[in-house]
TIMARLO-483630 format. One record per atom (N, C-alpha, C, O): residue in one letter; x, y, z. Coordinates in steps of 0.001 Angstrom, whole numbers, plus 524288, in hexadecimal, padded with zeros to 5 digits. Atoms other than C-alpha are relative to their C-alpha. Layout:
% TIMARLO-483630
AXYZ
...
END
This chain:
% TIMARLO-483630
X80370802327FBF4
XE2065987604E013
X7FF897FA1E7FF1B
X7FEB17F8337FAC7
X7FF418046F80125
XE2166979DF4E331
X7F9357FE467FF70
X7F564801337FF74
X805F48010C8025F
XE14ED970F34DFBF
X7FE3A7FE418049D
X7FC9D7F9DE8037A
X800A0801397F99B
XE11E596E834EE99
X7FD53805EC80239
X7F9A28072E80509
X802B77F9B77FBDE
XE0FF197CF64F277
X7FE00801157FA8C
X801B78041D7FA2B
X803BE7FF2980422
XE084697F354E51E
X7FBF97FDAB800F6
X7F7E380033800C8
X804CC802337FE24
XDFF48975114E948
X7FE05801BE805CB
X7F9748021980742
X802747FBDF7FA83
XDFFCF97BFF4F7A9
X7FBD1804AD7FECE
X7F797805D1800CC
X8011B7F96C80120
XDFD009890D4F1F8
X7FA547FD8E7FC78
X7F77C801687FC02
X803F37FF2580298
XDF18D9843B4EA14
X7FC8B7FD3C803F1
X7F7EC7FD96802A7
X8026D8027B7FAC5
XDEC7C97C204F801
X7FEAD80354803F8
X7FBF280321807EC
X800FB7FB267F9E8
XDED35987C94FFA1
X7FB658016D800D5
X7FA15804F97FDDE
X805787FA13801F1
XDDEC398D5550287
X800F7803B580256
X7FCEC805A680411
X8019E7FC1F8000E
XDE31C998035064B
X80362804097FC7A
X80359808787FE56
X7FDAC8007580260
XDEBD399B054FB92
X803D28050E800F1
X804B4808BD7FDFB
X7F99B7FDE27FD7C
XDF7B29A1475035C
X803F3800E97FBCD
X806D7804BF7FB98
X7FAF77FF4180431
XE008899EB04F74F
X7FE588026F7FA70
X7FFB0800B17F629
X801707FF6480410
XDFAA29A5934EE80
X80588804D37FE79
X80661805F67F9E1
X7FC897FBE17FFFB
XE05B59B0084EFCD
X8047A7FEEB7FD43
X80791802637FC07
X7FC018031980067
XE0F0C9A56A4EB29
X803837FDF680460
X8027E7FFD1808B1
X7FE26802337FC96
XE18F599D334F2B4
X80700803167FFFD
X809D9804BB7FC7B
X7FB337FCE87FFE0
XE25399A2F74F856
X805467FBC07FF55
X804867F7017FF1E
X7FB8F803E47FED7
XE332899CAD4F89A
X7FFD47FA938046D
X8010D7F5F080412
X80151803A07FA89
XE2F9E996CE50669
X7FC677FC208000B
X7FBEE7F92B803CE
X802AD804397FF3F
XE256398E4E50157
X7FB448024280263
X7F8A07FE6E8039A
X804097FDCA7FD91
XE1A1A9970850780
X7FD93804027FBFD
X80008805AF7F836
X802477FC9180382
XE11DF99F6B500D0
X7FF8C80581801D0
X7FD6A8065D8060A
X7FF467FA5A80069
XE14359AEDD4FF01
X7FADD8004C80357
X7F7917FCCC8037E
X804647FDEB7FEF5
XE0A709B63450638
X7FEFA804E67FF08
X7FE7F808538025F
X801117FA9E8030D
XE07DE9C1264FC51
X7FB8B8023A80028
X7FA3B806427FDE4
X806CA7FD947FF5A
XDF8A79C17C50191
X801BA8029B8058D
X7FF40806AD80636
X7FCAD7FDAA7FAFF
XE00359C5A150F21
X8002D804D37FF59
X7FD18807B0801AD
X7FE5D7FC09800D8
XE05CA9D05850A39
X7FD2B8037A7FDB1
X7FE1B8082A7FE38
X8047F7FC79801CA
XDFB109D5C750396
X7FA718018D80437
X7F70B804DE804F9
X805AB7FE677FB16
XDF19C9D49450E57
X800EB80454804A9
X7FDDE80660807C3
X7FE177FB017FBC0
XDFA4B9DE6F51656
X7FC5D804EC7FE4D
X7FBEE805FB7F9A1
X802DF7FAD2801F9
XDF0C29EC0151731
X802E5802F180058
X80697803048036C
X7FB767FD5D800C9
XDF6629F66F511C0
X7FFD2803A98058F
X7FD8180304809B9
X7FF967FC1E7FCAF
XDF9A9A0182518F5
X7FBF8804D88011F
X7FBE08076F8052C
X803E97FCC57FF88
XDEEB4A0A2E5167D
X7FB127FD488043F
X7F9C07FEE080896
X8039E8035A7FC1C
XDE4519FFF151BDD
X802167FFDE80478
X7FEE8801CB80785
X7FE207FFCB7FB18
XDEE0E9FE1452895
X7FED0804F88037F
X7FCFC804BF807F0
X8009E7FAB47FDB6
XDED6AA0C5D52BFC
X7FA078018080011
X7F7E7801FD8045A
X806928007C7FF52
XDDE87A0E01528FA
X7FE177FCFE80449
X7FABA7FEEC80721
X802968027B7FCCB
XDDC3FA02BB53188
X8024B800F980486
X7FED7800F3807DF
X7FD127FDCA7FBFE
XDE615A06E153C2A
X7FCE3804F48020F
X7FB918052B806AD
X801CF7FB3C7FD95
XDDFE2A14FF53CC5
X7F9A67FF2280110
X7F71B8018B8045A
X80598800A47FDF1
XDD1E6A0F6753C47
X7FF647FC96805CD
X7FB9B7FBA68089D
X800B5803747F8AC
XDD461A07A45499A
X801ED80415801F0
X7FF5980539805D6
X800587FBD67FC8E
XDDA35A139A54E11
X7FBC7804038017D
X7FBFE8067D8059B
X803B27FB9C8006D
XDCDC8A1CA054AFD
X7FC457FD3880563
X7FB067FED0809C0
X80369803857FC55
XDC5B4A111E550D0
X801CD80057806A4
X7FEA78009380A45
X7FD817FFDE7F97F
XDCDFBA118F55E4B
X7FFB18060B801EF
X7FF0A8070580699
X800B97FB317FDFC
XDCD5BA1FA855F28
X7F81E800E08016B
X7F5B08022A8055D
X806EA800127FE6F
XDBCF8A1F0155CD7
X7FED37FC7480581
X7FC007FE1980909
X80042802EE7F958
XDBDE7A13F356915
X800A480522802F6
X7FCD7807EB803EB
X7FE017FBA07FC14
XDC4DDA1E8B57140
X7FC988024780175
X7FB01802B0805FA
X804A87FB3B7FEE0
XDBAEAA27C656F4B
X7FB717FED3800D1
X7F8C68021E80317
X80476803557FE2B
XDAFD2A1F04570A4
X8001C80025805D8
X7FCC3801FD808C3
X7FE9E8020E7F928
XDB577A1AFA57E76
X7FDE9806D58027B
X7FA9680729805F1
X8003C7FCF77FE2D
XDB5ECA2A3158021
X7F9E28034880036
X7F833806C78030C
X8055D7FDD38022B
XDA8AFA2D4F57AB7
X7FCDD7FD3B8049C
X7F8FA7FF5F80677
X8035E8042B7FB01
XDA369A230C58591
X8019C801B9804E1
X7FE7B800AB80860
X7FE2F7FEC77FB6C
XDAB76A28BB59094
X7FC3D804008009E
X7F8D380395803FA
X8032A7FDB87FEBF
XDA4E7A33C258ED8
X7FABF8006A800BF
X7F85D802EB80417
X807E4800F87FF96
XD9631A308258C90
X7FFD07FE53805C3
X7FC4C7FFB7808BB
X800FE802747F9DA
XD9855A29D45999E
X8018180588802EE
X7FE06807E080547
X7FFC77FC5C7FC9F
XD9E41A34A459FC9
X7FD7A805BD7FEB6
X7FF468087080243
X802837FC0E80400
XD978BA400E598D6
X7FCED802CF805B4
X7FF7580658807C3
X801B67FF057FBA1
XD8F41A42E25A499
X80347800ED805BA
X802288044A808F9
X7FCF97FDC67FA5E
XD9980A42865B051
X80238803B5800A9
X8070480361800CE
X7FCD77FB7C8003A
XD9C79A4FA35B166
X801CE80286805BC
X80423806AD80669
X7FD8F800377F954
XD9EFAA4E455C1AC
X7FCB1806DC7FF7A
X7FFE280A3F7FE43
X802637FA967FCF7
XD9597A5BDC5C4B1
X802388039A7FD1B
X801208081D7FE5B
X7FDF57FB70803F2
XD9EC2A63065B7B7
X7FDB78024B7FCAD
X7F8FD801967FD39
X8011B7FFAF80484
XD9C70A687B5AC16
X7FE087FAD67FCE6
X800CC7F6FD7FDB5
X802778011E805DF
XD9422A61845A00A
X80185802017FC71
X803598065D7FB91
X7FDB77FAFB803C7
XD9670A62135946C
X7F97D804747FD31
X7FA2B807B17F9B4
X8005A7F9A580137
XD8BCCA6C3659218
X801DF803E4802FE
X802BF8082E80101
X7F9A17FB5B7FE26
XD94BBA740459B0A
X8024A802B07FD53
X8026E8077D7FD12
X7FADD7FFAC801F8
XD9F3FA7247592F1
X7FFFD802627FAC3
X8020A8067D7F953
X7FE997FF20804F6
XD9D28A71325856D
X7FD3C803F57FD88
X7F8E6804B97FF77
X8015E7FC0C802D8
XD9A61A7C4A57BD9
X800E27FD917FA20
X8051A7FCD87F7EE
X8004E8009C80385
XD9411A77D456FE2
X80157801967FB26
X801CE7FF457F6F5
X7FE6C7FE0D80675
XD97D5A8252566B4
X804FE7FDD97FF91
X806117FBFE7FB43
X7FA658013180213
XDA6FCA7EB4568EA
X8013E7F9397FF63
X804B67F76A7FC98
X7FF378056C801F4
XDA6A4A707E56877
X7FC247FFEE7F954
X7FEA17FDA97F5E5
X801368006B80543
XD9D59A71B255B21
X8043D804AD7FD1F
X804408048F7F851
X7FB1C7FDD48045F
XDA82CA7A7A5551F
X806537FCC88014A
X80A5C7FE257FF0F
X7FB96803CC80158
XDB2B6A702F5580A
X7FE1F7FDB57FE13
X801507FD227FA86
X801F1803D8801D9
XDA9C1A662155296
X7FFFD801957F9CE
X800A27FEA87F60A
X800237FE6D806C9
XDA869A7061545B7
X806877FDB87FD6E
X807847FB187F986
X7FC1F7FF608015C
XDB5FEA70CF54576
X803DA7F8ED7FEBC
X807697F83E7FB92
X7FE2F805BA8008B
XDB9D1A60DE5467C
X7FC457FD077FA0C
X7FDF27FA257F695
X80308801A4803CA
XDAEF8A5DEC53D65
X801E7802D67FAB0
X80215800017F6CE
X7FF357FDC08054D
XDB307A680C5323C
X8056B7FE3C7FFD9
X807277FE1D7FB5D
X7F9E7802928007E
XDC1E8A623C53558
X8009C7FB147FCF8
X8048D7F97A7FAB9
X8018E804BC80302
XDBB58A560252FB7
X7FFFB800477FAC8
X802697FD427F7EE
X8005F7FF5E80362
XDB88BA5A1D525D6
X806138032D7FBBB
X80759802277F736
X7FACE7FF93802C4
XDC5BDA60C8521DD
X803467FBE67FF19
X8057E7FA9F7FB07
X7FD9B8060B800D4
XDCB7AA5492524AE
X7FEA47FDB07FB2F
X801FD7FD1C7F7C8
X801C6801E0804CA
XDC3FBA4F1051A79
X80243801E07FA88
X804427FF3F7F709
X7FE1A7FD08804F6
XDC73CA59395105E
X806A77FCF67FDD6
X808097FA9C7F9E1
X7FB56801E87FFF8
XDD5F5A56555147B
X802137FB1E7FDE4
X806747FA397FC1D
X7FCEC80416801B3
XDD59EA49375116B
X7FDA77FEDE7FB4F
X7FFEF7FB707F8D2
X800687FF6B805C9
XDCECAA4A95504D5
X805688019D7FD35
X807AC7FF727F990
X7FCE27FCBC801C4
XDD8C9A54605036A
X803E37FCF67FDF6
X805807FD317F970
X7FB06804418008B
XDE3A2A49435055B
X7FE007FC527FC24
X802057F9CB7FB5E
X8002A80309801FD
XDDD07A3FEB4FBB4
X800F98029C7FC59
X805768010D7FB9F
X7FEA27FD7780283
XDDE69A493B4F125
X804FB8026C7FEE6
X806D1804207FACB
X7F9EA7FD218019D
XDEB10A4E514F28F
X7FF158063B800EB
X802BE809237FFCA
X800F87F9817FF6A
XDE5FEA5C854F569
X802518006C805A3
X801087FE0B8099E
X7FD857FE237FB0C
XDEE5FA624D4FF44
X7FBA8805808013F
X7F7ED8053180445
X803BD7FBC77FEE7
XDE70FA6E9650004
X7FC187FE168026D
X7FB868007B8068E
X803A5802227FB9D
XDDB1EA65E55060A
X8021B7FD958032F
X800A97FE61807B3
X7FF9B8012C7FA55
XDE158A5EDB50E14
X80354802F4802A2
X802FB8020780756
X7FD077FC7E7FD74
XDEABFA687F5123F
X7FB8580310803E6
X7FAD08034D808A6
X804D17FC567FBB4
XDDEBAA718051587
X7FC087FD3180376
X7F9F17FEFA80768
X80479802387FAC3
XDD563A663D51B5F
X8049C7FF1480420
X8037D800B680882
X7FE55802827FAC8
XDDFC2A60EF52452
X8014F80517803C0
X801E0804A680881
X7FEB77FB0A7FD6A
XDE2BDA6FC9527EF
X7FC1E801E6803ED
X7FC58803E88084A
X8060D7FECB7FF1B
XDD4CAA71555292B
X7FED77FDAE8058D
X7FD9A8006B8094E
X80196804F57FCA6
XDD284A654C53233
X8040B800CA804C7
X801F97FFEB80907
X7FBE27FE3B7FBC5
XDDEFDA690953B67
X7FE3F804C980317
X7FF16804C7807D3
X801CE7FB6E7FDEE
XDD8BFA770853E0D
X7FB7C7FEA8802A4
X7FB9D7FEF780770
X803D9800C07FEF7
XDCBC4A734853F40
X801DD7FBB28066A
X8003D7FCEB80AC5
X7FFDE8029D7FB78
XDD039A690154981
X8035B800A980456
X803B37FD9F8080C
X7FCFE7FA177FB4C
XDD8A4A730155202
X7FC3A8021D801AC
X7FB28802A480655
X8044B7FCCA7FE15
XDCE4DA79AB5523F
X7FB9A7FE1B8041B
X7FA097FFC480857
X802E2804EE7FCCA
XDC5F8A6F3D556CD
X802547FE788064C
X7FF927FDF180A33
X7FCD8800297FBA2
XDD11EA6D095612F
X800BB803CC80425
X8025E80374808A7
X7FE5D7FBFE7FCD5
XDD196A790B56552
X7FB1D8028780384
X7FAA9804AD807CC
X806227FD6A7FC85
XDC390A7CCC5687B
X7FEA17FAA5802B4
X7F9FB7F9CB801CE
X8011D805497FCB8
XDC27CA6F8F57065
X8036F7FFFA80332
X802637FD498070B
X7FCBA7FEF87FCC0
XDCFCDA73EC576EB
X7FD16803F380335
X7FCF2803EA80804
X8042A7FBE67FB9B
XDC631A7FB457B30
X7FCD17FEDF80280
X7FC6B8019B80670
X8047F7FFF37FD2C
XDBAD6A7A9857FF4
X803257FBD68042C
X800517FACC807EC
X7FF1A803E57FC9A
XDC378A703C587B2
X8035780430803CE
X803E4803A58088D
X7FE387FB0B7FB65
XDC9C8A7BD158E50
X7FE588032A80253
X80012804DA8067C
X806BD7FDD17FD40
XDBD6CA82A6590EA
X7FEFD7FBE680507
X7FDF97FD5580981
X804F6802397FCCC
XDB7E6A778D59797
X805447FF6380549
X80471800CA809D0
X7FACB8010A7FB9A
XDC6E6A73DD59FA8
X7FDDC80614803F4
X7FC06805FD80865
X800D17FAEC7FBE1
XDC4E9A83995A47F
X7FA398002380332
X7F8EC803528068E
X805697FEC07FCD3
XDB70EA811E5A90E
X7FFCD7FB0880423
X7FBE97F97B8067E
X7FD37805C87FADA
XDBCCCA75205B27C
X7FB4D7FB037FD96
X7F8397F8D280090
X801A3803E6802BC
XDB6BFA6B275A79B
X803687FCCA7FE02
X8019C7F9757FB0B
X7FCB08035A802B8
XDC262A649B5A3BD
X800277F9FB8037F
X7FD6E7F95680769
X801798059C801DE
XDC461A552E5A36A
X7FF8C7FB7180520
X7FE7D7F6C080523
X7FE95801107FA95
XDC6C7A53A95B284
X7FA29801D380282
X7F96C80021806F3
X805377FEF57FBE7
XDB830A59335B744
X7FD917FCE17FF34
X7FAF37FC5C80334
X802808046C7FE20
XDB1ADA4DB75B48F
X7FEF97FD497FAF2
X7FFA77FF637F6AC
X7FF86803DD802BD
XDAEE1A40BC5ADAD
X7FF2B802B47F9FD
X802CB802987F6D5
X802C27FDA58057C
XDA6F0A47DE5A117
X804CB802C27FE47
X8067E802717F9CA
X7FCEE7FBC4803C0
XDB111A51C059F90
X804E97FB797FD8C
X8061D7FC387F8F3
X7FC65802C47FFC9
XDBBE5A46AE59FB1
X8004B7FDEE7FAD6
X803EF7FD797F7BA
X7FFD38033180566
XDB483A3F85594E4
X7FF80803AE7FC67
X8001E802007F7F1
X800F77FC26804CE
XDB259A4A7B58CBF
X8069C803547FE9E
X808928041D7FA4C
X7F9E07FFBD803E9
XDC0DEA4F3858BDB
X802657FAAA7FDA1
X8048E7F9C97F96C
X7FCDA8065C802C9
XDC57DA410F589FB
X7FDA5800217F9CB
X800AE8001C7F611
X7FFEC80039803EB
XDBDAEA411857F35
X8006B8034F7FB07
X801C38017D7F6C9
X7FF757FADB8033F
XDBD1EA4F9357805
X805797FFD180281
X8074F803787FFF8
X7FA2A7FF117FDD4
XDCAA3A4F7857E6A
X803907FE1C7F892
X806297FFA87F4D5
X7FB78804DF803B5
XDCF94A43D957619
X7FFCF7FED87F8D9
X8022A7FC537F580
X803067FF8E80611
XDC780A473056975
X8041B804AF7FEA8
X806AB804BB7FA97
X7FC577FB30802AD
XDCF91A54AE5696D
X805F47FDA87FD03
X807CC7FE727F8A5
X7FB39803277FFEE
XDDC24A4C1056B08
X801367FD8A7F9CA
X805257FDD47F70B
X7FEFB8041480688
XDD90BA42F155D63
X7FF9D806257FCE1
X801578062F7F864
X801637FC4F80437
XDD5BEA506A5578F
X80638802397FD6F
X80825802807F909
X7FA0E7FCFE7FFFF
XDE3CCA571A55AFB
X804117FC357FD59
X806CF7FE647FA0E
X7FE95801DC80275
XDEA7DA4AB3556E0
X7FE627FF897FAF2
X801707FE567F76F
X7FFD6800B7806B7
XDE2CEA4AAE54A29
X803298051C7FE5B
X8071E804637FBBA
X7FE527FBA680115
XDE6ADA57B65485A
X80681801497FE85
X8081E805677FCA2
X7FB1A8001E7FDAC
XDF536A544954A91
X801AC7FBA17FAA6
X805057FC9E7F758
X7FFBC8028C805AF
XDF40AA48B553FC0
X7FF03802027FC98
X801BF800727F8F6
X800897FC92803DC
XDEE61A52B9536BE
X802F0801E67FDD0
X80327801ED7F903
X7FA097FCC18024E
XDFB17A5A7B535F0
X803AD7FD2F7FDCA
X807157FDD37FA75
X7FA88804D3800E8
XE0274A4EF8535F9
X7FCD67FE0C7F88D
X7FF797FE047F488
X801D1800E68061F
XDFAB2A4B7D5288A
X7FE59803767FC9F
X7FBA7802C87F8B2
X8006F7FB52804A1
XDFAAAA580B5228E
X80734800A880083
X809EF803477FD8C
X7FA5F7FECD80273
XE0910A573552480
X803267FCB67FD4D
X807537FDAD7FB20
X7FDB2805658026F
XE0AF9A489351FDD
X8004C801657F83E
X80353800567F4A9
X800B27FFFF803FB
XE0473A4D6E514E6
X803BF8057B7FC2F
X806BB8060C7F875
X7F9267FA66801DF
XE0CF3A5AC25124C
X804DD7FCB17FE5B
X806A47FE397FA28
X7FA7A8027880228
XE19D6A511951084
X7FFC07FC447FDF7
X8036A7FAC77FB3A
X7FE42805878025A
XE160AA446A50CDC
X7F9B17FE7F7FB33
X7F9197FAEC7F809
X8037B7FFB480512
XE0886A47DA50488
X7FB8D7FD7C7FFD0
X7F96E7FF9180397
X801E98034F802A0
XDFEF9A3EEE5000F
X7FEAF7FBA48004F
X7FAA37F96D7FEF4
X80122804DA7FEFF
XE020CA33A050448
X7FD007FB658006C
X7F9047FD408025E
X803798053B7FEB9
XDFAA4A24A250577
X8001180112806C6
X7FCC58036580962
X7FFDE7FE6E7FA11
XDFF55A24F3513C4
X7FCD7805CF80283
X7F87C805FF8048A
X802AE7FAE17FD70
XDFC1DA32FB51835
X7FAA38000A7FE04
X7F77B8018880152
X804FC7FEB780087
XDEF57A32CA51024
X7FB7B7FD748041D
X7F7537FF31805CC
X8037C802E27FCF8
XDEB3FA268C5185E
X7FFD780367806EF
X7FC528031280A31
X801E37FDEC7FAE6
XDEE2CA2F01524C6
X7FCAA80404800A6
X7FA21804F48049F
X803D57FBF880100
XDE70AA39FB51F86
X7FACF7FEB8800FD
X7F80E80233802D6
X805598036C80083
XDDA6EA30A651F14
X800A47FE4A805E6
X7FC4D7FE2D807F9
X800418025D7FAAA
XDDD7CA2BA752C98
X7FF36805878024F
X7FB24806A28049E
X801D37FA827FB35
XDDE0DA39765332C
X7FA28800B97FDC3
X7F6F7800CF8015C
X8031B7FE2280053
XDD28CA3CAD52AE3
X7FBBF7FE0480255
X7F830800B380424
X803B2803C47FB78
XDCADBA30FD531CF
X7FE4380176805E0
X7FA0A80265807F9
X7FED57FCFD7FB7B
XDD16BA352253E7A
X7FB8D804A4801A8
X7F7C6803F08048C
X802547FA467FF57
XDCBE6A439D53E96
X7F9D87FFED7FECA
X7F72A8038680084
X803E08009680081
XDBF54A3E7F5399F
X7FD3C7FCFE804BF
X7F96B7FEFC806E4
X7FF57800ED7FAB5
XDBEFFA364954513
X7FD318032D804B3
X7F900802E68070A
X800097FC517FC01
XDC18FA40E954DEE
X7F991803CA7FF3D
X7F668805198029E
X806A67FC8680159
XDB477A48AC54880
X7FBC17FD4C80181
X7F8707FF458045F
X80416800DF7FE82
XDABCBA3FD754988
X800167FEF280717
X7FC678001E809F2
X801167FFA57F9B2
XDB04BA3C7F558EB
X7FEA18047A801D7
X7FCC8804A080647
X7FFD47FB0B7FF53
XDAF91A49A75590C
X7F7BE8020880186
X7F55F803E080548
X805FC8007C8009A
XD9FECA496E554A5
X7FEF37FE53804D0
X7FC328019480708
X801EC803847FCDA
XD9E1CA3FCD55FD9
X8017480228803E8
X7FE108016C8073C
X8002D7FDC87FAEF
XDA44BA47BA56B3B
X7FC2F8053E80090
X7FA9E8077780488
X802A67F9DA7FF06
XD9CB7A5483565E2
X7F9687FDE38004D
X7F60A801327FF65
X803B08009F80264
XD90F6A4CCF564F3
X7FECA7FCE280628
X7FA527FBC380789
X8011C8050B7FBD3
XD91BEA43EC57169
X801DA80353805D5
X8007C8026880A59
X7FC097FD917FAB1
XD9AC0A4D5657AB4
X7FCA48056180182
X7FA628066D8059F
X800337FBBF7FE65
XD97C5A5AAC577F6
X7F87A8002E7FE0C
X7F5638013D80194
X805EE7FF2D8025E
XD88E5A5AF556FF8
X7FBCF7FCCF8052F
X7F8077FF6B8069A
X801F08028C7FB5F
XD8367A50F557BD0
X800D4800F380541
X7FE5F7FFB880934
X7FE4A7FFA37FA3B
XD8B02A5563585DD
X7FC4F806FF801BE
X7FAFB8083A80632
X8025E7FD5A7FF57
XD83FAA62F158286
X7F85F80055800F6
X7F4BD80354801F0
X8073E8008280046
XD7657A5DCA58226
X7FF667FD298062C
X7FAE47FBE580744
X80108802947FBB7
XD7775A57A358F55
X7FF5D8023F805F8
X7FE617FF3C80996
END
């Protein structure tokens, strides 16, 4: 280093060359390269703006309906419609799915296949199940000429129990897909971090879940 860029490098305030000076007369930028985030932080912060854009969505949808909640054009209500015992036994059934989930991804920090084998098994059934008795009552109400076309209320209320089933079936669909990542490839840094992202995901989905049984069907029966 000549005695010109030694006296640079000790003039600098913001001391750029601390990395040392390259062939070119410029100084390395070895604080550059370290300031790149790894890959774990990228994906964390990637899937947390995704969670966030999905909670918008449903916000927007949660408001469509409060507004329309009442226009039922001379139809059905939902005390009409809804039947409390079977929407509180999908709600058992999403809520105790939570909780397998949980187990599952204990399961995965440990290395115990046997738990997470059985929570994610657990959490897949339970949320079929969930799917399936919400496939019933939405076919109940279609045969009683309540489906999404008789008027504004009904419109907003499939859009939104519609579109809640929808994230459920896709979680359900990533589930397999990470009980099978984990069957061939194990253990992994990568797969564990997706394990933690679905488990967010599905946690997610429960509590919107709270908020339609609590705002849709529990209010819509008291009214």
């Amino acid at each position: 280093m000549s005695i010109a860029q030694e006296s640079a490098r000790r003039d600098e305030p913001y001391r750029i060359g601390l990395g040392g000076w390259g062939s070119s007369g410029f100084p390395r930028a070895e604080h550059a390269e370290r300031s790149f985030a790894s890959k774990r932080v990228i994906t964390a912060f990637g899937f947390w703006i995704f969670l966030l854009s999905d909670i918008v969505m449903f916000s927007a949808l949660f408001a469509a309906y409060a507004v329309l909640s009442g226009e039922t054009d001379g139809g059905p209500s939902g005390t009409d419609l809804f039947r409390l015992e079977s929407v509180a036994l999908e709600t058992a059934c999403l809520l105790l799915s939570s909780f397998s989930c949980g187990v599952a991804t204990i399961g995965a920090r440990v290395r115990n296949n046997f738990v997470h084998y059985g929570g994610m098994g657990a959490t897949a059934l339970l949320g079929l199940a969930f799917l399936l008795l919400e496939l019933r009552d939405f076919t109940d109400m279609i045969a009683l000429g309540a489906g999404p076309a008789r008027s504004a209320f009904l419109s907003a209320f499939f859009a939104l129990v519609g579109c809640h089933g929808l994230h459920v079936t896709l979680g359900i669909l990533w589930l397999l897909t990470m009980m099978a990542q984990v069957f061939t490839k194990g253990y992994r840094p990568d797969i564990m971090r997706r394990i933690l992202c679905f488990a967010l995901f599905w946690h997610t989905l429960d509590i919107i879940w709270v908020g339609i049984f609590t705002v849709v069907y529990l209010m819509g029966l008291a009214l």
